[in-house]
C-alpha positions in Angstrom: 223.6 174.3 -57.4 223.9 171.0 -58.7 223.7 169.0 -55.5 220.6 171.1 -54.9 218.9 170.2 -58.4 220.5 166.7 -58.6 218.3 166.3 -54.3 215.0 167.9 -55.9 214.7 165.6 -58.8 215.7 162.5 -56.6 213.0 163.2 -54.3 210.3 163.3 -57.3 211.7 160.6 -58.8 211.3 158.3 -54.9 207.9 159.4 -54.8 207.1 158.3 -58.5 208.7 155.2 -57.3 206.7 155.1 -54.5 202.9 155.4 -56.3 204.5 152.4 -58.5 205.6 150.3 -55.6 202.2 150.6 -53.8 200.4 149.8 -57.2 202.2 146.9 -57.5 201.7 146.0 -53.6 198.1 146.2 -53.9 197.8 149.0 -51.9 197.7 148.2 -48.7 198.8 150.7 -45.9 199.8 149.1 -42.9 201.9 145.6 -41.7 199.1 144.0 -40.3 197.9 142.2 -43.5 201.5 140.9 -44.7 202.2 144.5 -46.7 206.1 145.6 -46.0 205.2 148.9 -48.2 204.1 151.0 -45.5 204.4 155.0 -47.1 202.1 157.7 -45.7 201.0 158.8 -49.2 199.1 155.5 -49.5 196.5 157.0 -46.4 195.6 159.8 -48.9 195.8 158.1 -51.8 193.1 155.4 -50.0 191.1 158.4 -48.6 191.2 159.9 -51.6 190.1 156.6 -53.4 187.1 156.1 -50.9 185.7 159.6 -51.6 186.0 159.4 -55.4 184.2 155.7 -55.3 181.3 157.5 -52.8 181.4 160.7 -55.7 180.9 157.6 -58.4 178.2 156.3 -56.3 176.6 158.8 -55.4 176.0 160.3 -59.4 175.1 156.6 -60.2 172.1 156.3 -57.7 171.2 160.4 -58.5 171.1 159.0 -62.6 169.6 156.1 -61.5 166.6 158.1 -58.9 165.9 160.6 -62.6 165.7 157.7 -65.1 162.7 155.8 -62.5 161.2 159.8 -62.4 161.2 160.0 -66.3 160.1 156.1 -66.6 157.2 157.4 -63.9 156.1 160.6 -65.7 156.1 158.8 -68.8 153.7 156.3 -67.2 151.7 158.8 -66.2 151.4 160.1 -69.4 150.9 156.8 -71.3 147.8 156.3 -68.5 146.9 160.2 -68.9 146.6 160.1 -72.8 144.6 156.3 -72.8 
């Protein structure tokens, strides 16, 4: 029981160790650009890091696309009311 508990917390602990270890690396998932820290986790980590900066973007230009509609109906109305 204890060897079983002792493995399970071990293999959390290695993959805590891993997310810190590719921090510190920069990131990078393969050998072709000098980076020896080559885990499998980094591809979703990356993937996942691409769709949340494409999520960001996206609310940023949809923000972006009401503020010019608000700045254009209140041009209309400033024109409307003159």
């Amino acid at each position: 029981m204890f060897y079983l508990v002792a493995c399970i917390i071990a293999h959390y602990a290695y993959r805590e160790y891993k997310g810190l270890a590719e921090d510190c690396a920069g990131g990078s998932i393969n050998y072709k650009d000098g980076n020896i820290l080559y885990f499998g986790i980094i591809d979703k980590r990356e993937d996942d890091a691409i769709e949340e900066r494409v999520e960001r973007l996206k609310r940023l230009n949809d923000r972006k696309a009401k503020l010019a509609k608000e700045a254009e109906d209140a041009e209309k109305a400033r024109v409307e009311a003159m």
